[in-house]
C-alpha positions, 0 to 999 in steps of 0.5 A: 709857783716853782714849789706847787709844780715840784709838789705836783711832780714829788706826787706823781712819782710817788704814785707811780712808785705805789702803782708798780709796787701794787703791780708786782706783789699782784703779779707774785701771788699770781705765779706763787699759786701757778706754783702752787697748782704745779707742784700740787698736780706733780705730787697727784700724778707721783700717787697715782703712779706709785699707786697704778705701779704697786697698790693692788696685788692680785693672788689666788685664795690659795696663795696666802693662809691667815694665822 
């Protein structure tokens, strides 16, 4: 009788262990690709800048002479 409870008992526990594991590595790939979203948008938002600030050059057909 005692042996079934504490078997009963020792389950319980287990399971609870394994639900809170499963919960956790669930909750670690929700916030790595939160992570992953931000850091993405930052280095989308460096190119646009980068490219807003110094990729077109505007000059006049007489500025430049092709050799």
């Amino acid at each position: 009788m005692i042996g079934r409870i504490i078997g009963l008992l020792f389950f319980i526990i287990i399971g609870f262990v394994i639900w809170t594991i499963l919960k956790l590595v669930f909750q670690l790939g929700r916030v790595s690709g939160e992570i992953n979203r931000k850091f993405e948008e930052m280095e989308n938002q460096k190119r646009k800048s980068s490219f807003k600030r110094g990729g077109v050059i505007e000059i006049n057909k007489d500025d430049y002479k092709v050799e």
